[in-house]
mmCIF file of the N, C-alpha and C atoms, coordinates in Angstrom:
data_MODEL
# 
_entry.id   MODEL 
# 
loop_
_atom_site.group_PDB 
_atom_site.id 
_atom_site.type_symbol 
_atom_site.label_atom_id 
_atom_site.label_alt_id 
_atom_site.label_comp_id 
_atom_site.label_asym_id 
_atom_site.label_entity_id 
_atom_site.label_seq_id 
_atom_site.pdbx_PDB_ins_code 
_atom_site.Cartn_x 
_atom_site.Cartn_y 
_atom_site.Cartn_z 
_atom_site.occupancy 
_atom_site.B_iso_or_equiv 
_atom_site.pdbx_formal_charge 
_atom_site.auth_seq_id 
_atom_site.auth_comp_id 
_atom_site.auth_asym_id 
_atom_site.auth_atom_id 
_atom_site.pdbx_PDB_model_num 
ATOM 1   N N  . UNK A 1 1  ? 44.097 -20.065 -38.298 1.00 0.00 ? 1  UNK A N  1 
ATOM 2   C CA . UNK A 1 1  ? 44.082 -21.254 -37.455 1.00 0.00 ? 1  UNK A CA 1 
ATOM 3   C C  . UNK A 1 1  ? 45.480 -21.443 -36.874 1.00 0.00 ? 1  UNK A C  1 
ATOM 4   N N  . UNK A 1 2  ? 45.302 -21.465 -35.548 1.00 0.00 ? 2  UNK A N  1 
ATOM 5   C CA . UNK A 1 2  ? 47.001 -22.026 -35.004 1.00 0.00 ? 2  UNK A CA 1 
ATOM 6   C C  . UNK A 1 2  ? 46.674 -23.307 -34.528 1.00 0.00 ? 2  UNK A C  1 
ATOM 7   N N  . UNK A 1 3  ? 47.523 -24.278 -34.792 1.00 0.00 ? 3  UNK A N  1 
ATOM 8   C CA . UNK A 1 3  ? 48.158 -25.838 -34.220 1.00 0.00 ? 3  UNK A CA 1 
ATOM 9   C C  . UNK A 1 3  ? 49.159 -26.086 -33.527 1.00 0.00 ? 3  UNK A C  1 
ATOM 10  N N  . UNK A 1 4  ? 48.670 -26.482 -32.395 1.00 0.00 ? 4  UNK A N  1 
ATOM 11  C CA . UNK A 1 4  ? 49.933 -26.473 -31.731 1.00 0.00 ? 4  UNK A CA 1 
ATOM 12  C C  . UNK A 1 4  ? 50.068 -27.818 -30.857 1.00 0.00 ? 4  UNK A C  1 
ATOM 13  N N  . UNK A 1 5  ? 51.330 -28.508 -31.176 1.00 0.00 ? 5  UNK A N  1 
ATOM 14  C CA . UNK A 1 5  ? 51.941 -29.823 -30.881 1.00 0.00 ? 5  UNK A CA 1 
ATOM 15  C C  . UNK A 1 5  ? 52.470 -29.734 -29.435 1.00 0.00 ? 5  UNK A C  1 
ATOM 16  N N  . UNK A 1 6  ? 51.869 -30.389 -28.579 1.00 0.00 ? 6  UNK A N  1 
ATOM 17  C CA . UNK A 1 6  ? 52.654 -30.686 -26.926 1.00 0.00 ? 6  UNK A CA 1 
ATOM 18  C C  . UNK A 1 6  ? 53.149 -32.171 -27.016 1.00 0.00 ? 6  UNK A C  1 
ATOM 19  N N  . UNK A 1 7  ? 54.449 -31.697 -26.386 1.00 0.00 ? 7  UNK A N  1 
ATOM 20  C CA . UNK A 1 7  ? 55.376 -33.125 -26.123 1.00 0.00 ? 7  UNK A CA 1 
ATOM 21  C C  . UNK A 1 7  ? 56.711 -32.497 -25.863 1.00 0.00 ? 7  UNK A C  1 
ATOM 22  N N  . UNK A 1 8  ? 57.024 -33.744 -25.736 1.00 0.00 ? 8  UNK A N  1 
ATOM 23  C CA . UNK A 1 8  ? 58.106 -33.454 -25.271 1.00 0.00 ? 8  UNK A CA 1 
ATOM 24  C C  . UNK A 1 8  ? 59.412 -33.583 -26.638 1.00 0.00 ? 8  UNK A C  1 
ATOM 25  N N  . UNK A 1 9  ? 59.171 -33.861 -27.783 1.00 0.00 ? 9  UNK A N  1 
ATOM 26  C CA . UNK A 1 9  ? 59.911 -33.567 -29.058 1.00 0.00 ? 9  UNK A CA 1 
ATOM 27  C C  . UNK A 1 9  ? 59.981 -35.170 -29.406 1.00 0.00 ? 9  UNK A C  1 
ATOM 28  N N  . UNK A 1 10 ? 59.847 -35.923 -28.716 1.00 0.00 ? 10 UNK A N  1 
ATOM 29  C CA . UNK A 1 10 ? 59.876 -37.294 -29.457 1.00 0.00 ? 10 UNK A CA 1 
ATOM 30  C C  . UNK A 1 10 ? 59.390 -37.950 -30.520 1.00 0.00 ? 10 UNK A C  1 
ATOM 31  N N  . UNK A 1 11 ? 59.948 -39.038 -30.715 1.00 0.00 ? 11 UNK A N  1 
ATOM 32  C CA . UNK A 1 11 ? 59.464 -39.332 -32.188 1.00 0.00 ? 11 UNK A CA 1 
ATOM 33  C C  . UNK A 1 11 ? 57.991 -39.448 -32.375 1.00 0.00 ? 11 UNK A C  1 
ATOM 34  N N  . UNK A 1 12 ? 57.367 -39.469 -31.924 1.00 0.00 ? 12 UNK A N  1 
ATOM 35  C CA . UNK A 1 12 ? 55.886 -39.453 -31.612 1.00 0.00 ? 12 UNK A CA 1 
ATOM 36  C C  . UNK A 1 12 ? 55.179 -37.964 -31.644 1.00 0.00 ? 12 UNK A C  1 
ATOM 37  N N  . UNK A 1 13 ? 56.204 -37.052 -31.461 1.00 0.00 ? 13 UNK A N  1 
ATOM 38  C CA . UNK A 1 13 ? 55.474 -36.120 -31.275 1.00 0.00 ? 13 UNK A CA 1 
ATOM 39  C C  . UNK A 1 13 ? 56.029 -35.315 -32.643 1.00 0.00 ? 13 UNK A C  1 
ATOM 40  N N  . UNK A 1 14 ? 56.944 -35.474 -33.506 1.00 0.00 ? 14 UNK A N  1 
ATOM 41  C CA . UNK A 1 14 ? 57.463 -35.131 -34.175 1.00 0.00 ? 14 UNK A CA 1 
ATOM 42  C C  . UNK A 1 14 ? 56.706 -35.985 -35.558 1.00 0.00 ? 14 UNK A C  1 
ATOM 43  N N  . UNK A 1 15 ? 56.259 -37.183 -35.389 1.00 0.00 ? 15 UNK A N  1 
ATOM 44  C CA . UNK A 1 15 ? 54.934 -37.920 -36.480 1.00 0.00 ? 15 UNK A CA 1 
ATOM 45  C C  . UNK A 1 15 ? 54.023 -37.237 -36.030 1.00 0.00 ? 15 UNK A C  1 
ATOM 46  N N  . UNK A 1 16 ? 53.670 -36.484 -34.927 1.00 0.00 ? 16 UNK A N  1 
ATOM 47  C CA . UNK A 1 16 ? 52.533 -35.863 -35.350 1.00 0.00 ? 16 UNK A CA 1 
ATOM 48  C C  . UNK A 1 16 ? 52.438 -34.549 -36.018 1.00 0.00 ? 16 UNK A C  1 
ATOM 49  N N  . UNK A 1 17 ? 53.499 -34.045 -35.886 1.00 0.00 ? 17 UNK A N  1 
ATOM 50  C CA . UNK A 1 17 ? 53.678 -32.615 -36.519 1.00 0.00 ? 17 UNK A CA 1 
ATOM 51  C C  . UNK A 1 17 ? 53.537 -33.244 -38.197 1.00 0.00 ? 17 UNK A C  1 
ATOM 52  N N  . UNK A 1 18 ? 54.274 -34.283 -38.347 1.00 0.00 ? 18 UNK A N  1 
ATOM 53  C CA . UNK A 1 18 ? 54.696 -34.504 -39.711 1.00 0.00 ? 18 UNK A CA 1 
ATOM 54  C C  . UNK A 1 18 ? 53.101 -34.671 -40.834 1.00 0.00 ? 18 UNK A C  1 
ATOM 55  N N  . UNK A 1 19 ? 52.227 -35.071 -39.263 1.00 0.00 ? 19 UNK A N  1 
ATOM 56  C CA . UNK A 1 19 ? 51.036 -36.105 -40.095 1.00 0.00 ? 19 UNK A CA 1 
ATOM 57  C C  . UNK A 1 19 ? 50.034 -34.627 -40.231 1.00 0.00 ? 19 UNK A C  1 
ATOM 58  N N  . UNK A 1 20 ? 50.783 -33.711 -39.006 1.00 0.00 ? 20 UNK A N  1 
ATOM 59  C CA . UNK A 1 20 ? 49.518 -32.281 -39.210 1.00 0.00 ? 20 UNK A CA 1 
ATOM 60  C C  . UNK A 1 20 ? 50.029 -31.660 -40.496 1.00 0.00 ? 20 UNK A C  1 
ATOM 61  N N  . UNK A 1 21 ? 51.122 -31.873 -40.523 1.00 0.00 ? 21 UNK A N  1 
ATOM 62  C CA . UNK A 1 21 ? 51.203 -31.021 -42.156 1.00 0.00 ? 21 UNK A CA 1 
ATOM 63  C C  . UNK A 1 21 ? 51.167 -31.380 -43.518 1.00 0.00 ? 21 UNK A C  1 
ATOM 64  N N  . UNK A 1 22 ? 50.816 -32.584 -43.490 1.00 0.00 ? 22 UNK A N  1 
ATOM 65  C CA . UNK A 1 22 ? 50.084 -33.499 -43.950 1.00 0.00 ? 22 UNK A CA 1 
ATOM 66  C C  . UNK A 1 22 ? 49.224 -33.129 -44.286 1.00 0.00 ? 22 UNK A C  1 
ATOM 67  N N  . UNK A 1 23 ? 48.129 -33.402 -43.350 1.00 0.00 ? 23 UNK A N  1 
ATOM 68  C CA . UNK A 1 23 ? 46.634 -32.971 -43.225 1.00 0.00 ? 23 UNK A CA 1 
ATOM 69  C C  . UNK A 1 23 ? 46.420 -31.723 -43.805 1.00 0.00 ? 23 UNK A C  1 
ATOM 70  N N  . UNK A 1 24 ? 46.919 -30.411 -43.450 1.00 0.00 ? 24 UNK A N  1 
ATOM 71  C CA . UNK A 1 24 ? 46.331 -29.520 -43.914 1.00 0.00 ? 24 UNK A CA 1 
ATOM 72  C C  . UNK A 1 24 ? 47.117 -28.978 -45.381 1.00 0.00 ? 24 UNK A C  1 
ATOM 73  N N  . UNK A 1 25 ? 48.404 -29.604 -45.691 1.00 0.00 ? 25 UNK A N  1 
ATOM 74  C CA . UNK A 1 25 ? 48.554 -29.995 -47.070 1.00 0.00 ? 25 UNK A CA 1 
ATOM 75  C C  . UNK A 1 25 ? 47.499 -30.067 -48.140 1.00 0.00 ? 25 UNK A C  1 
ATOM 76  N N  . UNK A 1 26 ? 47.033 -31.585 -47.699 1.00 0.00 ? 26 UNK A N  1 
ATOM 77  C CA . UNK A 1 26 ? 45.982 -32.357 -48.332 1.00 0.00 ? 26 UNK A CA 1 
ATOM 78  C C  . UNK A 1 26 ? 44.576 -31.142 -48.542 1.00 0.00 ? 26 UNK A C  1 
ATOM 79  N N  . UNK A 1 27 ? 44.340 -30.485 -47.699 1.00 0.00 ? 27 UNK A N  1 
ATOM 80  C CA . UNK A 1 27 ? 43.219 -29.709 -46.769 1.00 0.00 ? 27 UNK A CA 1 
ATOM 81  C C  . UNK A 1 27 ? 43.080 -27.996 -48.080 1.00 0.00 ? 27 UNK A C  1 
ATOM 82  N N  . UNK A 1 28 ? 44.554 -27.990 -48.015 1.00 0.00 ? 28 UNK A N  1 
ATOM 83  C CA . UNK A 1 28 ? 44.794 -27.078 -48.686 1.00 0.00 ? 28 UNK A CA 1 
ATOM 84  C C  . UNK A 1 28 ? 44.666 -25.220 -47.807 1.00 0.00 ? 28 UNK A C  1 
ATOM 85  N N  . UNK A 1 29 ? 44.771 -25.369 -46.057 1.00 0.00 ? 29 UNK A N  1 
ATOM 86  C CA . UNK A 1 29 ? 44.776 -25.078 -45.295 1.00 0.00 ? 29 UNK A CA 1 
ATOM 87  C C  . UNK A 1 29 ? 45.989 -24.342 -44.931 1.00 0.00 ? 29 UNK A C  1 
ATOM 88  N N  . UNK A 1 30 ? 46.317 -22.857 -44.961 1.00 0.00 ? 30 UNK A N  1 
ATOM 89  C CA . UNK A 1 30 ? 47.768 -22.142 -43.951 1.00 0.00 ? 30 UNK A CA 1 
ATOM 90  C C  . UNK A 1 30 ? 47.099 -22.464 -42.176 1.00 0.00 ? 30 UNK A C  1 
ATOM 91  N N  . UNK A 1 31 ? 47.845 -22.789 -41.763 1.00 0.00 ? 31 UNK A N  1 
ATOM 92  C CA . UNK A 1 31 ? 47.971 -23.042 -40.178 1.00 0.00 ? 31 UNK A CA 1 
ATOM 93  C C  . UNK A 1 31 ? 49.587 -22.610 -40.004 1.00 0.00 ? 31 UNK A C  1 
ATOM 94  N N  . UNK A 1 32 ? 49.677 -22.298 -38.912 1.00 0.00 ? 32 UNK A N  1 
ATOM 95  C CA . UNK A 1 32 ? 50.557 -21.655 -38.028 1.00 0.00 ? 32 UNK A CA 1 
ATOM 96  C C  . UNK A 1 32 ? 50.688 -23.121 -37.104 1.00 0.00 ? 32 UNK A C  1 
ATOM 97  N N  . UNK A 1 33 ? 51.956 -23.945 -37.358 1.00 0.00 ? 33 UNK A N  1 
ATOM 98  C CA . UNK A 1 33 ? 52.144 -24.954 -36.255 1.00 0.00 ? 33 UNK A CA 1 
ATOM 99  C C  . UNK A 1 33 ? 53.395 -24.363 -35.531 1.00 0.00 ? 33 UNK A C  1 
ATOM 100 N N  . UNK A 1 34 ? 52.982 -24.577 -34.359 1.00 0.00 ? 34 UNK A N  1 
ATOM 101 C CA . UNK A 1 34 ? 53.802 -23.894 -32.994 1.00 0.00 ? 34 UNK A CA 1 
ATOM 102 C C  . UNK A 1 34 ? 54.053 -25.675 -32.421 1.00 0.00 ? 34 UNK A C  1 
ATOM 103 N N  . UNK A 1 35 ? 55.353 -26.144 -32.116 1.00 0.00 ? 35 UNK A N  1 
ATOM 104 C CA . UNK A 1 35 ? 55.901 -27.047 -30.556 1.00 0.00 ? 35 UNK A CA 1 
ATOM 105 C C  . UNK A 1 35 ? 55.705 -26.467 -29.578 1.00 0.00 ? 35 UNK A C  1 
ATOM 106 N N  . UNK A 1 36 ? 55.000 -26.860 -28.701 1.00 0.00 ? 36 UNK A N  1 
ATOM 107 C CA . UNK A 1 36 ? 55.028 -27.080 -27.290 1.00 0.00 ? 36 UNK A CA 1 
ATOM 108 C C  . UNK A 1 36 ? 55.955 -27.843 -26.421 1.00 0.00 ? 36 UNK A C  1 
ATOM 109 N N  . UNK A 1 37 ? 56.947 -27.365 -25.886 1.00 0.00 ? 37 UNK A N  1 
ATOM 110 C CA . UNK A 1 37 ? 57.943 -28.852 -25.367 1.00 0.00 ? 37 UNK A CA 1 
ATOM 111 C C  . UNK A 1 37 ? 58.049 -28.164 -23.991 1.00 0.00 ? 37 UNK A C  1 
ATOM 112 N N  . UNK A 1 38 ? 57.563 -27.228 -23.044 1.00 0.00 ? 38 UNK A N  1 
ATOM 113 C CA . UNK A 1 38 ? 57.855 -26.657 -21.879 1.00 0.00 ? 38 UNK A CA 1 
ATOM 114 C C  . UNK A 1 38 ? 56.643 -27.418 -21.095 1.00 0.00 ? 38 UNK A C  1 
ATOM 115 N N  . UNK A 1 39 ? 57.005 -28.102 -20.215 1.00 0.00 ? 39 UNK A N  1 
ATOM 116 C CA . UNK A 1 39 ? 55.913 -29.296 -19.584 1.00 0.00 ? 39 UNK A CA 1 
ATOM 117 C C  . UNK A 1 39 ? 55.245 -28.376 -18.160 1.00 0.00 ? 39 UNK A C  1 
ATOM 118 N N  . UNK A 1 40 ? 54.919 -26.904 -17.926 1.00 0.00 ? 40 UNK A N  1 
ATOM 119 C CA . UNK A 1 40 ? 54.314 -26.429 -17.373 1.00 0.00 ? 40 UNK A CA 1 
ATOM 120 C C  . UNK A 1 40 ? 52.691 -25.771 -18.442 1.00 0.00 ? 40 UNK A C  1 
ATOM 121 N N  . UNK A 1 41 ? 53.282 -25.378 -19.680 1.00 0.00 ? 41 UNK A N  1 
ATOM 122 C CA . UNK A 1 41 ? 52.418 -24.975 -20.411 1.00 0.00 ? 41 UNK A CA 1 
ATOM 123 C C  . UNK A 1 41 ? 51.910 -26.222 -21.418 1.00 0.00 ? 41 UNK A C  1 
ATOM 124 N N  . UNK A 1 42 ? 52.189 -26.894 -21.110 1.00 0.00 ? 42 UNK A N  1 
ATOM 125 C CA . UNK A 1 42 ? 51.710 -28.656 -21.433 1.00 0.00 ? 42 UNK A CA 1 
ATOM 126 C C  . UNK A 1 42 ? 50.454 -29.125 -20.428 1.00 0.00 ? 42 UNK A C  1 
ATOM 127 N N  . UNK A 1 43 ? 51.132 -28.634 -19.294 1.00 0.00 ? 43 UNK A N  1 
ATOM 128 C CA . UNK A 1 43 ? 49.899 -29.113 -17.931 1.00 0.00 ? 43 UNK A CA 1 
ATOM 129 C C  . UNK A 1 43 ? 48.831 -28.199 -17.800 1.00 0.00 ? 43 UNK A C  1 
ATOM 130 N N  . UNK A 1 44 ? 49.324 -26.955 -18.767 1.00 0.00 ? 44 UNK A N  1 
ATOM 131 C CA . UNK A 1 44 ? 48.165 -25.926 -18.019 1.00 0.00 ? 44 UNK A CA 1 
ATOM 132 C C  . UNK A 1 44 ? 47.464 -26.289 -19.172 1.00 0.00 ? 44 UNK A C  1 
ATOM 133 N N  . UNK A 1 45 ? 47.260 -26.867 -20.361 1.00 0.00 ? 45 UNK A N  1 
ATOM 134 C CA . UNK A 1 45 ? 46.037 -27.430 -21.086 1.00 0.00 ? 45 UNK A CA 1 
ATOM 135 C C  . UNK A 1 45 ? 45.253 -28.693 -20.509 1.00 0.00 ? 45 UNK A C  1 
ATOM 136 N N  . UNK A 1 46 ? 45.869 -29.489 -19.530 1.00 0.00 ? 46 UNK A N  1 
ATOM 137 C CA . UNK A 1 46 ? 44.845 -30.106 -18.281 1.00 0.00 ? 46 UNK A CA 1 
ATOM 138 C C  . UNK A 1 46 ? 45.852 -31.621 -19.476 1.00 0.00 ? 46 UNK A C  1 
ATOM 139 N N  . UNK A 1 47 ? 46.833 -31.784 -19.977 1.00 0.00 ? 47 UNK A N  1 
ATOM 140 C CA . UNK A 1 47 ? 47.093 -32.558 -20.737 1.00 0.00 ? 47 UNK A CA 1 
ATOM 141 C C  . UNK A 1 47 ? 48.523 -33.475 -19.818 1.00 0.00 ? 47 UNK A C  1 
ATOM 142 N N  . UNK A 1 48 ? 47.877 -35.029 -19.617 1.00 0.00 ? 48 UNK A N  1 
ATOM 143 C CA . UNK A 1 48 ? 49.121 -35.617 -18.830 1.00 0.00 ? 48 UNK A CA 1 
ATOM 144 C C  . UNK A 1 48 ? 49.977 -36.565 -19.627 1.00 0.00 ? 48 UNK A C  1 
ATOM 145 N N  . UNK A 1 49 ? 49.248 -36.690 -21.246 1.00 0.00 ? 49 UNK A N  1 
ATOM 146 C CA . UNK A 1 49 ? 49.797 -37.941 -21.501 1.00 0.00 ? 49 UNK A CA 1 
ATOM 147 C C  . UNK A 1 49 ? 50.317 -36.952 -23.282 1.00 0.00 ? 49 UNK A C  1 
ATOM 148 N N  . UNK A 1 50 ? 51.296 -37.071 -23.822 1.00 0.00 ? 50 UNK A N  1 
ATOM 149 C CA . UNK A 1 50 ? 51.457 -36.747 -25.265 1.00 0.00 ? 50 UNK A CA 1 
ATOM 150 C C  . UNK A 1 50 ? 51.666 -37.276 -25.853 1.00 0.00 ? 50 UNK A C  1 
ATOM 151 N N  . UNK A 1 51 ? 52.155 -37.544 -27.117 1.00 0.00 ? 51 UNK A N  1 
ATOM 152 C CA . UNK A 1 51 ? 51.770 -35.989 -28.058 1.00 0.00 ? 51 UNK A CA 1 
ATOM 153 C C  . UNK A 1 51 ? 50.412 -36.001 -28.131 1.00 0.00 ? 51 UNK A C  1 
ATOM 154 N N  . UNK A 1 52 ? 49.864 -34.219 -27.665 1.00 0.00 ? 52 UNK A N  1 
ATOM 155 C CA . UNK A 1 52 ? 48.566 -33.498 -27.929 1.00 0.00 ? 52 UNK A CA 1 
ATOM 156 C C  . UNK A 1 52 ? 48.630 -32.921 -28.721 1.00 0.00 ? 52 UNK A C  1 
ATOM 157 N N  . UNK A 1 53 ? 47.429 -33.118 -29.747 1.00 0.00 ? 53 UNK A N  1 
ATOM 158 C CA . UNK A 1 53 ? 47.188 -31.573 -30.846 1.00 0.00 ? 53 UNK A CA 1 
ATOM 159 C C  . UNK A 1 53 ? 46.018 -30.655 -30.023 1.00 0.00 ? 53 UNK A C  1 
ATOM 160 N N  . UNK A 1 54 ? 46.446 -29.398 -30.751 1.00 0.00 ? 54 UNK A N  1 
ATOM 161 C CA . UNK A 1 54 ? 45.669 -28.646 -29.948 1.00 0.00 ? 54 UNK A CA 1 
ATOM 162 C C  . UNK A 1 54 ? 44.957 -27.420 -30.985 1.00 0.00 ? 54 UNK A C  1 
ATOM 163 N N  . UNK A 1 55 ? 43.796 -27.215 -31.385 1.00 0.00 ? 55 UNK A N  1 
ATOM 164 C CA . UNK A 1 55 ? 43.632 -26.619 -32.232 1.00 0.00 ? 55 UNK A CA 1 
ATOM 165 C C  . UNK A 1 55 ? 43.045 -25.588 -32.160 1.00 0.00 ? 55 UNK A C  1 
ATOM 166 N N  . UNK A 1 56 ? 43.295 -24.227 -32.199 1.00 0.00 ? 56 UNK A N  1 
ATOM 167 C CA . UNK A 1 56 ? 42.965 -22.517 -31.551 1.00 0.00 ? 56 UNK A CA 1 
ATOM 168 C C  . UNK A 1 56 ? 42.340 -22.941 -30.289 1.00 0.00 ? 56 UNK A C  1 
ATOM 169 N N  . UNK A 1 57 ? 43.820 -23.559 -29.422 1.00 0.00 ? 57 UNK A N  1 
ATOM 170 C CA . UNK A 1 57 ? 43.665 -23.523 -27.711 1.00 0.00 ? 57 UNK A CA 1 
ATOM 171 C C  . UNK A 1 57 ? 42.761 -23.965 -27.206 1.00 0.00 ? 57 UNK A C  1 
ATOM 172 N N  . UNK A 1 58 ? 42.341 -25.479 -28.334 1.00 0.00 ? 58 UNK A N  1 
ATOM 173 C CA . UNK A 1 58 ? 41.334 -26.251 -27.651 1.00 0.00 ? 58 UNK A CA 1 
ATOM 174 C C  . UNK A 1 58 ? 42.087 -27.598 -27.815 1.00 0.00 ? 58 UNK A C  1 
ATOM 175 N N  . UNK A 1 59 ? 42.081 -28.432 -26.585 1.00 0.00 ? 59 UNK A N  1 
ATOM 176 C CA . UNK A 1 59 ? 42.887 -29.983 -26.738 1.00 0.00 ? 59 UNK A CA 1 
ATOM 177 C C  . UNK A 1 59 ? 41.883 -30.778 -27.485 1.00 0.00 ? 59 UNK A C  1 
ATOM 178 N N  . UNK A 1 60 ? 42.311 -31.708 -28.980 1.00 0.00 ? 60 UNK A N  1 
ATOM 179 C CA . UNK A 1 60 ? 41.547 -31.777 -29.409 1.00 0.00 ? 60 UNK A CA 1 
ATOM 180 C C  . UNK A 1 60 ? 41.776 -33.403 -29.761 1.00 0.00 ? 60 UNK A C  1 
ATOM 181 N N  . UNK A 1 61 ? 43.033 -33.899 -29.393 1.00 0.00 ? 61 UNK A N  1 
ATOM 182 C CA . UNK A 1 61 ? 43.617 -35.623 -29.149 1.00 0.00 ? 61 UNK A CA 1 
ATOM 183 C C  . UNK A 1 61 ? 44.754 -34.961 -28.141 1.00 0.00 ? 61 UNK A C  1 
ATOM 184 N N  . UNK A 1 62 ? 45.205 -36.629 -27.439 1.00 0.00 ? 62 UNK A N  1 
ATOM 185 C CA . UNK A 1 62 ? 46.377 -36.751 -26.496 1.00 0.00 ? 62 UNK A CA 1 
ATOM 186 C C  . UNK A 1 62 ? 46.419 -38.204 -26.191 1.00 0.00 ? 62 UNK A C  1 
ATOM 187 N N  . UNK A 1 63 ? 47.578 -38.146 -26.106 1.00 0.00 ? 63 UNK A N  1 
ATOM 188 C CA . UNK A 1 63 ? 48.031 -39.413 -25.997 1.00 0.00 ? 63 UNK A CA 1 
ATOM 189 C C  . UNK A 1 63 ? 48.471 -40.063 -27.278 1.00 0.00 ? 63 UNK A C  1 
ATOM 190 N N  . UNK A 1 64 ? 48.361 -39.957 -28.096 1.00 0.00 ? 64 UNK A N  1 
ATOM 191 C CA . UNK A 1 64 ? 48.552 -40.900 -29.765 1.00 0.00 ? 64 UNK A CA 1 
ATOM 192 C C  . UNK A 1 64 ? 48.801 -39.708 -30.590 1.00 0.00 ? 64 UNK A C  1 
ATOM 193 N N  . UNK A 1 65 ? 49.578 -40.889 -31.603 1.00 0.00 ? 65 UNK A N  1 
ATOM 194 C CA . UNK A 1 65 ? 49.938 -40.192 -33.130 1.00 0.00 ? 65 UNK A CA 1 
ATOM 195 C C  . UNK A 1 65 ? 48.665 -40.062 -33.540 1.00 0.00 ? 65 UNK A C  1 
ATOM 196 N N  . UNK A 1 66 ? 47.909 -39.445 -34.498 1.00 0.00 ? 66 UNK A N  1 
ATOM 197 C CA . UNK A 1 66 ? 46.720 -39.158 -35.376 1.00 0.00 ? 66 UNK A CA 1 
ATOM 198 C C  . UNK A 1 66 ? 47.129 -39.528 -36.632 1.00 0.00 ? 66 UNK A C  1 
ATOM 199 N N  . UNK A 1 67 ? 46.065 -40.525 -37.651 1.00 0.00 ? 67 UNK A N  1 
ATOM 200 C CA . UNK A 1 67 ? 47.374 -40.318 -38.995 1.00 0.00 ? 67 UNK A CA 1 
ATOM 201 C C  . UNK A 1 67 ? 46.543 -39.080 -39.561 1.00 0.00 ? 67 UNK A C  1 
ATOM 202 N N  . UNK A 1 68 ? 46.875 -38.607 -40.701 1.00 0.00 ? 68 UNK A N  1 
ATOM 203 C CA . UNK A 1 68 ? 46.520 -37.705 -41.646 1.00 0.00 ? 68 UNK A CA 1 
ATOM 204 C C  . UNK A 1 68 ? 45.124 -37.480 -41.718 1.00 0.00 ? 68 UNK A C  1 
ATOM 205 N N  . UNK A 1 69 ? 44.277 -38.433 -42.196 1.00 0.00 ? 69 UNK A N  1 
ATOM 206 C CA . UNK A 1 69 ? 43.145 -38.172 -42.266 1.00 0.00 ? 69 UNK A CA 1 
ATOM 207 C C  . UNK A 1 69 ? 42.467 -37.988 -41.127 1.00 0.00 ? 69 UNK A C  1 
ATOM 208 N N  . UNK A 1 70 ? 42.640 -39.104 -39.652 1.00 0.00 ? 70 UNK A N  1 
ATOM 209 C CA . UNK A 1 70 ? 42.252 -38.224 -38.474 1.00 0.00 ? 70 UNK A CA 1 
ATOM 210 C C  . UNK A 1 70 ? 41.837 -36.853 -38.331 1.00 0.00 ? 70 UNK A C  1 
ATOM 211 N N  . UNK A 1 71 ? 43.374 -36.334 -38.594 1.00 0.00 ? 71 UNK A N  1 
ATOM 212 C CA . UNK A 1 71 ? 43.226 -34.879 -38.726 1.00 0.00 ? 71 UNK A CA 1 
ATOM 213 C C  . UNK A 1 71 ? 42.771 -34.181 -39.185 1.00 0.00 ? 71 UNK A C  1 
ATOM 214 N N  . UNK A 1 72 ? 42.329 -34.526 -40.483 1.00 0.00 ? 72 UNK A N  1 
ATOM 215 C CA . UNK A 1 72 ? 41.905 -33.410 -41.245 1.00 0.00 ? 72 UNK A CA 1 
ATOM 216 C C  . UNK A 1 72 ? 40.087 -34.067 -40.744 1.00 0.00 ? 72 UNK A C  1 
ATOM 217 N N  . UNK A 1 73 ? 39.895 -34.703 -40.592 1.00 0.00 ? 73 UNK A N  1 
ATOM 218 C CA . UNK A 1 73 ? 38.684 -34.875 -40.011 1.00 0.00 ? 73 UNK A CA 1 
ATOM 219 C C  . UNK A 1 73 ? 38.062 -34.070 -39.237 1.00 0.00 ? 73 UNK A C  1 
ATOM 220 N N  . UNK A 1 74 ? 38.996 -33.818 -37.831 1.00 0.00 ? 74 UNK A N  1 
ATOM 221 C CA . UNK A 1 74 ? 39.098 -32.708 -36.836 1.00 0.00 ? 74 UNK A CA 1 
ATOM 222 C C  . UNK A 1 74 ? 39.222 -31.347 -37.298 1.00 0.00 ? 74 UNK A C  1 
ATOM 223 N N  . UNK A 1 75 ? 39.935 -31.440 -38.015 1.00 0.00 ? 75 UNK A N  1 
ATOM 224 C CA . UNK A 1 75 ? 39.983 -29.855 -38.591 1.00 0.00 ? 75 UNK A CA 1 
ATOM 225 C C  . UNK A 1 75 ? 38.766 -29.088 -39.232 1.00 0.00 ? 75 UNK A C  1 
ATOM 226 N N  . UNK A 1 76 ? 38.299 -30.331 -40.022 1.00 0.00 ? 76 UNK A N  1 
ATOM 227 C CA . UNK A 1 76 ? 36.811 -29.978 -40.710 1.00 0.00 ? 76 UNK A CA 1 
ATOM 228 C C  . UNK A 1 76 ? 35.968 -30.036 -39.705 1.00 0.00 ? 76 UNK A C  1 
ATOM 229 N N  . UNK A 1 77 ? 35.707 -30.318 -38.170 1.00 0.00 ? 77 UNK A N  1 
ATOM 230 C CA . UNK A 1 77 ? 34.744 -30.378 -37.510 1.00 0.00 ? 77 UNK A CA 1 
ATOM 231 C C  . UNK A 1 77 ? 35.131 -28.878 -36.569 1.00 0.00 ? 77 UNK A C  1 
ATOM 232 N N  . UNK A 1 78 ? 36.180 -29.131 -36.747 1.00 0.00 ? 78 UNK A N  1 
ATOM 233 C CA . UNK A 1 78 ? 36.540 -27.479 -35.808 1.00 0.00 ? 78 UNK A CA 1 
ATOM 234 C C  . UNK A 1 78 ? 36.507 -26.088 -36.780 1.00 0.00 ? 78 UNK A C  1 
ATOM 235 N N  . UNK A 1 79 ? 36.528 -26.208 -37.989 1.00 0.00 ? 79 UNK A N  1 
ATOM 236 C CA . UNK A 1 79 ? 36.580 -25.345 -38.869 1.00 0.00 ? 79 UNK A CA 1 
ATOM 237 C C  . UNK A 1 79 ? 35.538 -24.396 -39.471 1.00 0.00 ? 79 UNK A C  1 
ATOM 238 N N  . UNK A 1 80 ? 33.998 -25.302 -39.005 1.00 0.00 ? 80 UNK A N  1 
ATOM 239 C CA . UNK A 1 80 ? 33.093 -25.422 -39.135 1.00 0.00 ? 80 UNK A CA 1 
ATOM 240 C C  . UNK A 1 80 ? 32.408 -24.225 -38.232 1.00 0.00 ? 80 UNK A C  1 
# 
């Protein structure tokens, strides 16, 4: 599984990294989390507003922090 965080590094986008590793902590999950901070390969996921998670190159939230369990919510529906 790769995860990958778009933003621009702000504190917002940096709680979400914090809350994805979190999640798959909890999950008991290896993921590969990659930053995204280059705002051309930000746009080419069709994404205008961040921090986005993005989970094996599918946008899967944007715009908001996610807390922990969010995530792992998503993860179990994408995992599936």
């Amino acid at each position: 599984m790769k995860i990958k965080i778009l933003g621009s590094g702000c504190k917002n986008c940096v709680a979400l990294v914090d809350n994805t590793k979190s999640a798959l902590s909890e999950l008991g999950i290896e993921a590969e989390i990659v930053k995204v901070t280059d705002f051309a390969e930000i746009a080419g996921f069709g994404v205008m507003s961040t921090p986005a998670l993005v989970v094996d190159e599918k946008v899967v939230s944007f715009g908001k922090v996610l807390k922990p369990k969010d995530i792992i919510k998503i993860i179990e529906k994408v995992a599936k």
